[in-house]
N, C-alpha and C positions, 0 to 999 in steps of 0.2 A: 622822312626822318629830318629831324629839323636839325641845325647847324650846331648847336649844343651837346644833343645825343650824339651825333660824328663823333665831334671831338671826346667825349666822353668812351665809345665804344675803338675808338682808335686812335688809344694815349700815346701809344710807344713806338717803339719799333718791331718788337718783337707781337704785337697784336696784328698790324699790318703784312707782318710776313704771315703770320699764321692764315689770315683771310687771304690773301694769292696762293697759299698752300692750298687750302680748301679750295677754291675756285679753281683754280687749273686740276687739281685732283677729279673734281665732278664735270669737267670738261674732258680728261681723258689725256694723261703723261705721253707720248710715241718717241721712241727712240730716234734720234737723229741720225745714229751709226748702222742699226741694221730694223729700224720702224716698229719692232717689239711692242705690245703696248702693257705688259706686267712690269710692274716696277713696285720697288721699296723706298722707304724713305728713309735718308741717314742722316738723323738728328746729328752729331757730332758737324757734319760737314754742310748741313742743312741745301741737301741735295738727295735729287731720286736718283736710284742707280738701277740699270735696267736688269731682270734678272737672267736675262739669255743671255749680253755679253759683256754686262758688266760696267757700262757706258756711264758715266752723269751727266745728270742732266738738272741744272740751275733752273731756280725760283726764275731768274729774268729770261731766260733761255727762249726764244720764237714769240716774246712778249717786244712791246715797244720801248721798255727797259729793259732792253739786250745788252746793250750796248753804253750805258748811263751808269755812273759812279756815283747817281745821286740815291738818297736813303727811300725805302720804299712811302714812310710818312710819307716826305714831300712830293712823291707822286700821288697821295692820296688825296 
């Protein structure tokens, strides 16, 4: 992908979360509170919530923007 198409396929912010959504999704969500691995996702809160106890679990959650206040763009 050449450097044009990026930025073309990853304007926003809200495109770059969608691509970590999708990637950690086809990776596979696991509860951090009891390891479950069926979860939902809650758009309003833009977080999975585990469906045995209920747990959220963040887009940056066991990612190396765990812990980073910066926008998912400029990790990208």
């Amino acid at each position: 992908m050449r450097l044009e198409e990026f930025y073309n396929e990853y304007d926003s912010e809200s495109a770059c979360r969608e691509k970590v959504r999708k990637l950690r999704e086809a990776e596979g969500v696991r509860c951090k509170k009891c390891t479950h691995s069926s979860h939902y996702w809650k758009k309003d809160k833009q977080m999975w919530e585990c469906k045995a106890c209920g747990y959220r679990t963040s887009l940056r959650s066991g990612t190396v923007m765990e812990h980073s206040n910066l926008p998912f763009k400029y990790w990208f």
